[in-house]
N, C-alpha and C positions, 0 to 999 in steps of 0.2 A: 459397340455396333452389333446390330443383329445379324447373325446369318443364313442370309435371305436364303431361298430356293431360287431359282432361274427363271428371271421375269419373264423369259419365254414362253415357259412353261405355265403360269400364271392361269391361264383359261381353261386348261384339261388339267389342273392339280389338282390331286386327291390323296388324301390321308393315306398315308403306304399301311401304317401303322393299324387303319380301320378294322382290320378282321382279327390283330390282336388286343384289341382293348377288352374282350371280355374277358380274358386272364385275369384281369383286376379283380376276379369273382373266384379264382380259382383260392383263395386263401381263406374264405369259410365255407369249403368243399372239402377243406383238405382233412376238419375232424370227422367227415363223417368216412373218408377212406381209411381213417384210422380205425374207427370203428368196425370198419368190414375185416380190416385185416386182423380185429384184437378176436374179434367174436370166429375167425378161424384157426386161431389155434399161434398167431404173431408173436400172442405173448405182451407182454406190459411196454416194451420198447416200440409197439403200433403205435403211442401215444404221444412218441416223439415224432414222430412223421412230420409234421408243421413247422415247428423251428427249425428241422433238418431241410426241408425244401426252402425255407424262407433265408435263413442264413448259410446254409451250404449248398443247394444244388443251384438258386437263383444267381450267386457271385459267380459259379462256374461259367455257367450260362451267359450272364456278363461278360464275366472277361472273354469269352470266345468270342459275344456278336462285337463285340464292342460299343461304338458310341453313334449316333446319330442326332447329327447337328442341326439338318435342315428344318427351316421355319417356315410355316404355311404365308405362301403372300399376301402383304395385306387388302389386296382388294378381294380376297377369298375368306378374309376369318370372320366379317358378318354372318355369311351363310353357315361356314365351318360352327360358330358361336351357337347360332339357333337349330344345329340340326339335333332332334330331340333322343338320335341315338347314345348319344355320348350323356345327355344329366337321366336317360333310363338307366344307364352302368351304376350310375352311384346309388340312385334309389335303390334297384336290387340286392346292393349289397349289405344293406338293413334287416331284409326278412332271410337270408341268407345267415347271417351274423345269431339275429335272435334264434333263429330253428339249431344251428349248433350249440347257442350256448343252452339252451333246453335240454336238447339229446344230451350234451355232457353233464348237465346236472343230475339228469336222470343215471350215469352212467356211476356219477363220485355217488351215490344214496344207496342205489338199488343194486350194484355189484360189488364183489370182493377185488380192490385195487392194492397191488401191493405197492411201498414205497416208493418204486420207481415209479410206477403206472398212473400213480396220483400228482406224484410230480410232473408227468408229463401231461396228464392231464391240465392242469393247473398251466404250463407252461403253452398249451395249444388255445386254450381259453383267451388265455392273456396277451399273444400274439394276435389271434384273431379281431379281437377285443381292441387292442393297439391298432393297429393297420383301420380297425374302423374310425380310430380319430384323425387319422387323415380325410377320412370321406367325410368326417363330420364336419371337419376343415375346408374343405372344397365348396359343401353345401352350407356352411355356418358364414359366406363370403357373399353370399347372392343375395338380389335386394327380392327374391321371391318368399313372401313367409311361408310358404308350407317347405321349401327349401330350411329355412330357418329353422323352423320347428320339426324338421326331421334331422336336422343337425344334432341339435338336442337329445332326439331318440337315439341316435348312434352312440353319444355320447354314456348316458342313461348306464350301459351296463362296467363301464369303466368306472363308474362314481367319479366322472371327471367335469362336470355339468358347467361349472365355473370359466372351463377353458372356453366354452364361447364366446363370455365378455372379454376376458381380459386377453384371449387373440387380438380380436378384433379392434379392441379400444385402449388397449395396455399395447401386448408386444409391438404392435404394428405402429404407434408413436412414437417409444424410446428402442428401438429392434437397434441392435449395434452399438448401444449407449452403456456405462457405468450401471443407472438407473434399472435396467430392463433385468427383471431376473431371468429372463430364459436365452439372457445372450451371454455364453461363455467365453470365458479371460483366456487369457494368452495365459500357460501355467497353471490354470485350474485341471485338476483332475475333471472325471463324471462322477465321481463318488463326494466331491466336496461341493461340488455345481447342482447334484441330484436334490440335499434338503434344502439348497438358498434357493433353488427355482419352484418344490412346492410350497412350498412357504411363501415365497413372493410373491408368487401367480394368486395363490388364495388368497392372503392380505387385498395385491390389486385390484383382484377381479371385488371383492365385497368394497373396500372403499371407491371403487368406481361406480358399481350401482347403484350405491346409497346415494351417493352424491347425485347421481342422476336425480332422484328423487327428491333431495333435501335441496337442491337449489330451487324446487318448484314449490317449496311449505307443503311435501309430502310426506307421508312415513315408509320407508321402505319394507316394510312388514306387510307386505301385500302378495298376491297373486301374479301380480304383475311385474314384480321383482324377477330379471333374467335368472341370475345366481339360486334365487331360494324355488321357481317353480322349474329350472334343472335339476336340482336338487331332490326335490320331490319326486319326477320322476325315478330317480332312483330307488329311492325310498317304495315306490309302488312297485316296481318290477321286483324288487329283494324279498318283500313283504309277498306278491303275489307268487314266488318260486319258492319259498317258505312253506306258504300253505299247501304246495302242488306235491314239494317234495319232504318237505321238514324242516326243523329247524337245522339239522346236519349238514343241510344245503351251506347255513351262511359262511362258515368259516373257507371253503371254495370259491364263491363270490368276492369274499374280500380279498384273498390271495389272488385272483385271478387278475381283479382290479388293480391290483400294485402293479402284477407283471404288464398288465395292459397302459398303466399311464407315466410307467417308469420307460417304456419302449418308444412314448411320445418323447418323452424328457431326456432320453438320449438321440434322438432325432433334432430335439431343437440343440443339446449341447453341440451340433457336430454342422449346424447350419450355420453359426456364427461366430465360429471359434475365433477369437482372437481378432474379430476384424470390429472397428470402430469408425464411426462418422467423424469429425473435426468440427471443432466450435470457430467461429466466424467471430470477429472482434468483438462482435454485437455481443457474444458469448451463447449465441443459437450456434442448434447444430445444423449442420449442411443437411442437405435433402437427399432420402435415400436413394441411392441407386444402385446400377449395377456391380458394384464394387464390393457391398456390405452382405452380399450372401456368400456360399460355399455352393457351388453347382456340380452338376456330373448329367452328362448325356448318355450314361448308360441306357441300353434300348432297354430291356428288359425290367427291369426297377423301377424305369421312368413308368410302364405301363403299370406293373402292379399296384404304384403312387400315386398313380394317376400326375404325372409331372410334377408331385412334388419338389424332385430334384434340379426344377426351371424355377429355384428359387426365388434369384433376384429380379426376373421381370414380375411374380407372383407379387413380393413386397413396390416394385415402381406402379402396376397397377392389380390390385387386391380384388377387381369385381370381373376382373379377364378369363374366361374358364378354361379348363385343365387344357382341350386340348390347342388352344388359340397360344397357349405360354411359349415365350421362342429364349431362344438360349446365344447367350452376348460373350462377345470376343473379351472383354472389360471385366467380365465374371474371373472369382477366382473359382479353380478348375481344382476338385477332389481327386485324388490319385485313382478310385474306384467308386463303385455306386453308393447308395445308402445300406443296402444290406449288407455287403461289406464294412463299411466304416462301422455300425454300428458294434460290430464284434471287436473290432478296433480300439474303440474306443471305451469299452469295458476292461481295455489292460492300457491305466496310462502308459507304462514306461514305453511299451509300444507305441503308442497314439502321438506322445512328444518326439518319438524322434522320428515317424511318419509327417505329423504337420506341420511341429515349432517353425524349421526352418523355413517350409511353405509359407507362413505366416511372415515373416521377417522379410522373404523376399518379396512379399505382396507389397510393402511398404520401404524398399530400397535399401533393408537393414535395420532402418530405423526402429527402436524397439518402443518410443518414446509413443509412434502416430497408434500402435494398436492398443485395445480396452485386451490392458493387462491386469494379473489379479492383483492386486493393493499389496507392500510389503508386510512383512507382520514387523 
């Protein structure tokens, strides 16, 4: 059950939330304050500034506001849906994204970085970079194609091009199943979940495009192919910072890329830990709902995410936008937000005894109803 806002209130409701959503922008702002404070004398640890806000000052910040539950009523989220401030946010956050990862190329070629300064570099890239496949997520959901096709471009710098089919048309039909590599087992580490979900997701996402094309007596060796002209763009933006900057540029691009789609791949580890659907006699699985995500109504995270963290209504309806998403009594409830868990969850031993049991009691003990990881 969702929890409504006061149908009283229903006629003068208004987004509380409205004058915070442009934070969601504030996360490729944040290398260029790194830059102001390296180029005065900060020192090479300026360059951590982004990971620092994104995983330590944001959890703070969390955990003081807390959580906000209330959901816009529904006879308000038509207007709420179409009001074009909220799909301006995501756009923005594209040319935002490319102008930092510019200035830091320019930054890893043309200046002297020391070992830490290059790592932080590398790791502010990759964060940046990361957080933009959420928006590419948001936008890779909508039946608008320049929506679409600027999902892609977000995409683009992550070398992660692929994640928009096999979202869309992979996770989002096996999400909670054996099957789905980007839904993690009851007992899986993120270190053992990390190579079976890129590996899976790529396999997916290419035997589903193909297919698309071969049940028509096509060849997928086209232009048209989702997988290969995301792809491509990649391939032209690497190519065109190559020529801008040098070939010195690539080995930062690709490093940047891992940290940018390993940060998705521990975002989806930690959205469906250990929770599974149930097969019906038939041997079909039940229909997703609110049961099969991992939520958290942290205010702050949620706005960075753009509601990511309103998982389970996101998976019950997929083309709902960020801020219409409401948050269900029926949801299993995260001890903390996203930026949080994900620290978390970079140290199993930590991560099992924060969720296991959360998991077990989601399903009355039972250890048999969750998608555990297989014996060896």
């Amino acid at each position: 059950m969702a929890v409504d806002a006061d149908p009283t209130e229903a006629v003068v409701w208004r987004d509380a939330r409205k004058p915070l959503w442009p934070l969601a922008l504030l996360v490729p702002a944040l290398p260029f304050v790194g830059l102001a404070l390296w180029r005065t004398g900060a020192g090479a640890w300026a360059w951590w500034l982004t990971p620092v806000v994104v995983f330590g000052l944001i959890p703070v910040i969390d955990l003081l506001l807390g959580d906000d539950r209330r959901n816009p009523p529904e006879e308000v989220v038509p207007r709420l849906a179409a009001d074009g401030y909220y799909r301006l946010l995501t756009y923005l956050y594209l040319p935002a994204q490319y102008a930092a990862l510019v200035v830091c190329c320019a930054v890893w070629t043309r200046d002297g970085l020391s070992v830490a300064g290059a790592a932080g570099l590398v790791a502010t890239v990759g964060v940046v970079n990361g957080i933009a496949i959420n928006t590419a997520h948001e936008l890779g959901h909508k039946r608008e194609r320049v929506e679409r096709w600027l999902s892609k471009v977000a995409l683009a710098p992550a070398a992660y091009g692929h994640f928009h089919v096999e979202h869309n048309r992979g996770h989002h039909v096996r999400v909670a199943t054996p099957e789905d590599p980007a839904s993690s087992r009851l007992g899986e580490s993120f270190w053992a979940f990390w190579p079976r979900t890129v590996l899976g997701s790529l396999r997916s996402a290419w035997r589903l495009e193909t297919g698309r094309f071969r049940v028509r007596g096509r060849s997928p060796w086209t232009y048209r192919n989702d997988v290969l002209n995301a792809w491509a763009m990649t391939v032209a933006l690497y190519a065109a910072l190559a020529v801008l900057f040098g070939p010195a540029v690539l080995p930062f691009l690709v490093l940047q890329a891992v940290v940018g789609f390993s940060l998705l791949e521990v975002v989806n580890y930690l959205e469906h830990y250990g929770l599974a659907r149930q097969r019906s006699t038939a041997g079909r699985y039940e229909k997703v709902d609110a049961r099969h995500s991992w939520n958290s109504d942290r205010t702050v995270t949620n706005v960075f995410l753009f509601q990511l963290q309103r998982h389970s209504d996101h998976h019950a309806n997929p083309l709902r936008r960020y801020q219409t998403l409401r948050s269900f009594d029926s949801s299993p409830q995260l001890p903390a937000g996203y930026a949080t868990m994900v620290v978390v969850a970079l140290l199993p031993p930590l991560w099992r005894r924060v969720m296991d049991h959360r998991v077990l009691a989601h399903y009355g003990g039972d250890r048999a109803l969750a998608n555990t990881r297989p014996r060896r």
